[in-house]
C-alpha positions as CSV (number, residue, x, y, z in Angstrom):
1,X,50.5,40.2,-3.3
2,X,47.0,40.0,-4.0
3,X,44.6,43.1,-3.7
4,X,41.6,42.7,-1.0
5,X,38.7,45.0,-1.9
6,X,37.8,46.9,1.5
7,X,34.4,47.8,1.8
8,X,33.5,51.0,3.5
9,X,29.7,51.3,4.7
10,X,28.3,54.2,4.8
11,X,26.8,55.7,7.9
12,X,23.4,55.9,6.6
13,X,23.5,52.0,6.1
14,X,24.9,51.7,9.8
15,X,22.3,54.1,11.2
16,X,19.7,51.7,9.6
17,X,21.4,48.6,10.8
18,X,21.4,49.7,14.2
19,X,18.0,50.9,14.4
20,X,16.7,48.0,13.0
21,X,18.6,46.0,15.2
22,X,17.1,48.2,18.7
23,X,13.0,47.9,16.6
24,X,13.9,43.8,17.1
25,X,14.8,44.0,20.3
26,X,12.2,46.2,21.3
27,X,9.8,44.0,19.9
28,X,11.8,40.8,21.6
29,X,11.1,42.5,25.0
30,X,7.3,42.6,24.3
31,X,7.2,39.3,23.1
32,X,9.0,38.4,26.4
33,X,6.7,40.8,27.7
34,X,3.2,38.8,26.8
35,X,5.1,35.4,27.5
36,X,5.4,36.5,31.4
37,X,2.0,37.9,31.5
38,X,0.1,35.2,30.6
39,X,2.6,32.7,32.7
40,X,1.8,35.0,35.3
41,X,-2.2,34.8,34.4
42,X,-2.2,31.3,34.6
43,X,-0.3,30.6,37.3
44,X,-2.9,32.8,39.4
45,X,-5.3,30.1,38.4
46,X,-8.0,32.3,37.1
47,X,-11.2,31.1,35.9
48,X,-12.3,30.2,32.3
49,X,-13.6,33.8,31.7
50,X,-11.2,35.9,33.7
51,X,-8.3,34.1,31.6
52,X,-9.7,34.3,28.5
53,X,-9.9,38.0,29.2
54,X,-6.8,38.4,29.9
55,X,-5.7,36.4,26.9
56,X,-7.9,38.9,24.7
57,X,-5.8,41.8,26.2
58,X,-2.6,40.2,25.5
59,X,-3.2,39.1,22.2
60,X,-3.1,42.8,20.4
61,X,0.3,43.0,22.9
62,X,1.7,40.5,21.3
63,X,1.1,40.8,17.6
64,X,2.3,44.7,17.9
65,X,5.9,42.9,19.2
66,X,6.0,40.6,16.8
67,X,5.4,43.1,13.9
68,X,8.2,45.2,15.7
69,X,10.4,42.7,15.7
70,X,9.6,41.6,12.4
71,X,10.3,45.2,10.8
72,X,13.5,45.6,12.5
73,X,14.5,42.4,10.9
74,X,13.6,43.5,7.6
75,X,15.4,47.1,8.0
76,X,18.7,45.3,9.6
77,X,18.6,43.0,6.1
78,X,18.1,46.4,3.8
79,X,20.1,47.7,5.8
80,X,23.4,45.1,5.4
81,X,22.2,44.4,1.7
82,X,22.1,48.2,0.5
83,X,25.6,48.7,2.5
C-alpha cells in the first residue's frame, strides 16, 4: 500500500491565512462600499461639480480598499506557500 505524505500546517500559517483572507474581504466591502456610493451619487442626478466632488471623495475610499484587498491576497498566498 502506498504511503501518502500528510501535511500538517502549522497554526502560524493558518493565523496568516485567515487574516489575510478577513484584510480581502474587508477591502471587498469598501470596494462594494464606493460602487454604491457613487451609484447612489449619480442616481441623485447631481450637477457637473457636485459629482465630481463627490467622485474626488470617493476616489481615496476606493484605492485604500483596493490596496486592502490586495494585501490580504498577498498574505493569504504567503501564507498557503510558507505552510
Amino acid at each position: 500500500m502506498p504511503q501518502t505524505m500528510d501535511q500538517e500546517t502549522s497554526p502560524l500559517f493558518e493565523t496568516i491565512v485567515w487574516s489575510g483572507t478577513a484584510l480581502s474581504l474587508l477591502g471587498l466591502l469598501g470596494l462594494v462600499y464606493c460602487i454604491m456610493r457613487v451609484s447612489r451619487a449619480k442616481r441623485s442626478g447631481l450637477e457637473d461639480e457636485a459629482m465630481r466632488a463627490e467622485l474626488k471623495k470617493v476616489i481615496p475610499l476606493n484605492l485604500g480598499a483596493l490596496f486592502l484587498s490586495v494585501i490580504g491576497l498577498m498574505t493569504v498566498v504567503i501564507g498557503i506557500f510558507l505552510g
